[in-house]
N, C-alpha and C positions, 0 to 999 in steps of 0.2 A: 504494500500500500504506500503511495506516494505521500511523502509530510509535506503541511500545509505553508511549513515557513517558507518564505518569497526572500533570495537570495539575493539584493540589488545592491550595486555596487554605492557606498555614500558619499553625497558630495562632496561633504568635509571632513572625510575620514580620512585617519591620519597613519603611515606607512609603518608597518610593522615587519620588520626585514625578516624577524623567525616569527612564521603565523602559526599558530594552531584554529583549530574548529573545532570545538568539543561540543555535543550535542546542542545543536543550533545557534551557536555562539563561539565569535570572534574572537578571540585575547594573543597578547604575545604568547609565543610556546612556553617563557620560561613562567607561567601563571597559571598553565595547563595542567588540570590533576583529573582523575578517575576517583571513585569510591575502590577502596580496597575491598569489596565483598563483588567488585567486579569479577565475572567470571573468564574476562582475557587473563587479570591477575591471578587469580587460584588458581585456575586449569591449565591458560592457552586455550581456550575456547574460541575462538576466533579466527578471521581471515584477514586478508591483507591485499594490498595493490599498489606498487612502487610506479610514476611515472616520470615521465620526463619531460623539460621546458626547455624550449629553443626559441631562444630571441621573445622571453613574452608568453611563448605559443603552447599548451598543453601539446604533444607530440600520440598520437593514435591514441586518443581520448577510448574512442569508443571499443577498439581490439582490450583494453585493458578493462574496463567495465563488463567487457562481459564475462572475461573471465572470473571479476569478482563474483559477479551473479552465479556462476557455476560453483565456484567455490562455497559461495553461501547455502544454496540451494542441496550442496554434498553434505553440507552438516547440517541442516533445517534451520539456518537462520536466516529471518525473515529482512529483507534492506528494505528501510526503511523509505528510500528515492526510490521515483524512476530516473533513466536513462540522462533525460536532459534534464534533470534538478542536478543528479550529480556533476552533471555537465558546467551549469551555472555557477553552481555551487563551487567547485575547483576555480574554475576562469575567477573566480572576484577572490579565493585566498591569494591565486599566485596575483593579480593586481594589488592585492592588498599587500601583498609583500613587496613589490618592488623591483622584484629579481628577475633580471631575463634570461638568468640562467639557473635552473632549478631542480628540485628533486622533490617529489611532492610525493606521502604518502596518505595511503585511506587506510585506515583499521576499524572494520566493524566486528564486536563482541556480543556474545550472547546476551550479555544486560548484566544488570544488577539481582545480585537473588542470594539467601544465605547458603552458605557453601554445602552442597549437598553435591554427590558427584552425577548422581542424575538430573537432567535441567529442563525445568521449567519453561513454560512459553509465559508469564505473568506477566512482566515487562515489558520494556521496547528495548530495545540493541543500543550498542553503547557505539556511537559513530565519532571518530578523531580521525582529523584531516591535519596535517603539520606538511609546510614549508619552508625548506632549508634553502641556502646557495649551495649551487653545486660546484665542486672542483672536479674537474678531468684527473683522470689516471695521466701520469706523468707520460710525454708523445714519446720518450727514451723504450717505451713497452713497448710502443707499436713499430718503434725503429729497429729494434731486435728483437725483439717477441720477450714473453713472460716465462718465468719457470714456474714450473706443477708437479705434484706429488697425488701417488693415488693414495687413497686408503679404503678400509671395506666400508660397507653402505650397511650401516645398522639403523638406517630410520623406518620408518613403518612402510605399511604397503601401499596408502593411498598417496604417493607423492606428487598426485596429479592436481590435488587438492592445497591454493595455498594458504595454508593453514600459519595461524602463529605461535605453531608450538616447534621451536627450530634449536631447540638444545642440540643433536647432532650435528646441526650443522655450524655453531657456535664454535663445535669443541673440533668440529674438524677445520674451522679456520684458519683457528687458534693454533694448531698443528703445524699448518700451513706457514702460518706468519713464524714460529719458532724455527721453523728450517729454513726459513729464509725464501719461500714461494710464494705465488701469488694466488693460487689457487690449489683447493685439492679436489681429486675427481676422484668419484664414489664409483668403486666396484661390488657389483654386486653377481655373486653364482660365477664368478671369472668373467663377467664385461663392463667394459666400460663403461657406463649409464649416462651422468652429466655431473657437472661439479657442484663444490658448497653453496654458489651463490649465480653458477650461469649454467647454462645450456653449452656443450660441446660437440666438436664436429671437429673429423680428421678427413682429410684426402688418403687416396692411394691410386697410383695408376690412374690417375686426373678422374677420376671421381667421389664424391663427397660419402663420407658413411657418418651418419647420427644415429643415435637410439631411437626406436619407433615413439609418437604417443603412447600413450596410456600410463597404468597407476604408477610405475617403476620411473616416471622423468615427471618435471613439471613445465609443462613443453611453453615457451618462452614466447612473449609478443617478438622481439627482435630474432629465434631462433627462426616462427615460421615467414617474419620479415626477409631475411636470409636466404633462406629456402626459397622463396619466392623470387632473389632478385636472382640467385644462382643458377635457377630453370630458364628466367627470362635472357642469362645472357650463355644458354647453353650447355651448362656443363650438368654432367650427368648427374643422379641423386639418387644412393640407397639408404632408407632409414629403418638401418640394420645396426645393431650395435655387435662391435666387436671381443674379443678377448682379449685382455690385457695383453699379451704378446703381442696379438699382430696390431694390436693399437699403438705400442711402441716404435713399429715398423714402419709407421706413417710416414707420408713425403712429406704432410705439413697434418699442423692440429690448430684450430683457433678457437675461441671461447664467442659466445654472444650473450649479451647480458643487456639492460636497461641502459647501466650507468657506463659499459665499457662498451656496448656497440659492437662490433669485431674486432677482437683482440688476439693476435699472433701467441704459438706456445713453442718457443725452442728447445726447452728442456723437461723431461719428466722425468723424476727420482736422479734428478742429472745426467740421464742418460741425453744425447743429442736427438733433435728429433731432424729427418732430413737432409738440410745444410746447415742446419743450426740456426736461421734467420728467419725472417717473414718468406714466406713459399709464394708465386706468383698468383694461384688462384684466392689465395686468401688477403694478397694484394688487390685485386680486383675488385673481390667482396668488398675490403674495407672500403675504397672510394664508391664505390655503388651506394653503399648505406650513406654513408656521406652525404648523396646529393641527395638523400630523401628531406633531409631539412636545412639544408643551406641553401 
């Protein structure tokens, strides 16, 4: 059911550079609180949707919306907008904030309700919208590509669901950053899956291999962006996930994410992947995605 609050930008409203939106209301982020008997905080009940701002511009508003509704819809939680409230809704945080280069998150939670591990529909959903500036990943990544480490995949089965319960992926980060990588990719049964915080995809023999959809990946706005510009400019696509070996074997490996776009991976568990550098098709990739919003 659509909420009734009218989302309009005010005349004399005054630039708040980290916004939040806490159930129908404006304030800087650092003002921003929840009830602690919220059920994102006791459980992780909840879903989530990271997007992206170019110059100003919410960047595939509507690719990332739906996937929230799927996501909500996977745990019975009901969103409280439709389509174009949330629409509105985002466009007047990031004007309120200022930023024309941004990272704008939505977290909607089951609600408020006492902590019981079975959950109530009594309430309404607990909706926080925040606004940050975004920094790029240093361009020295995409000059030489990134290092990766795998490690095994012990999160649950529905990973298709984005959910915000990401302790694994926290602690496989956290992994990541101690060895000195940028990223770690989740093996699961001996394949490759996708990484902590992106969707992945290697070449071999000039064709691309990713993990299929479904529950095992959390298949990515910029992954099937990717996909999309990859077909369009030819080159072939199986979305077969590999075995850690012959994933190591790759000619090139590159990550897609929200915040890093196509990003090159020269090295896994230090092993060279390729030539050790950005690989040509994944040079391609990268300026393709590029001109989507430049």
């Amino acid at each position: 059911m659509s909420s009734q609050l009218t989302v309009k930008p005010r005349p004399s409203r005054r630039k708040m550079p980290d916004t939040a939106f806490v159930n129908d209301m404006f304030m800087p982020l650092s003002e921003a609180q929840v009830s602690v008997e919220d059920r994102g905080f006791q459980f992780g009940d909840g879903v989530y949707e990271l997007l992206r701002v170019y110059c100003g511009a919410l960047f595939r508003p509507d690719e990332h919306l739906s996937r929230l509704e799927r996501s909500a819809t996977a745990l019975g939680i009901p969103l409280p907008h439709s389509r174009d409230h949330w629409k509105s809704l985002l466009s007047d945080a990031v004007a309120r904030s200022g930023y024309p280069e941004a990272k704008v998150y939505i977290q909607v939670t089951r609600g408020v309700a006492p902590r019981d591990h079975a959950p109530t529909q009594d309430g309404p959903p607990t909706v926080v919208v925040t606004v940050r500036a975004f920094a790029a990943p240093s361009p020295t990544l995409y000059q030489k590509g990134a290092e990766a480490i795998t490690v095994p995949d012990l999160r649950w089965g529905r990973c298709d669901i984005k959910s915000i319960c990401l302790l694994p992926n926290v602690l496989t980060k956290q992994r990541a950053r101690d060895e000195h990588a940028f990223e770690a990719l989740f093996v699961r049964d001996g394949y490759v899956v996708e990484g902590a915080t992106s969707n992945v995809m290697n070449v071999k023999g000039g064709t691309i291999f990713t993990a299929p959809e479904g529950p095992l990946i959390l298949s990515g706005v910029t992954r099937q962006l990717t996909l999309n510009l990859a077909r369009a400019a030819g080159i072939a696509i199986k979305e077969q996930a590999l075995t850690e070996p012959d994933f190591l074997e790759s000619d090139e490996v590159f990550l897609t994410g929200t915040t890093i776009e196509v990003l090159p991976i020269r090295r896994i568990n230090s092993r060279m992947i390729g030539k050790g550098s950005p690989g040509p098709l994944t040079a391609v990739l990268m300026e393709h995605f590029k001109a989507l919003h430049v």
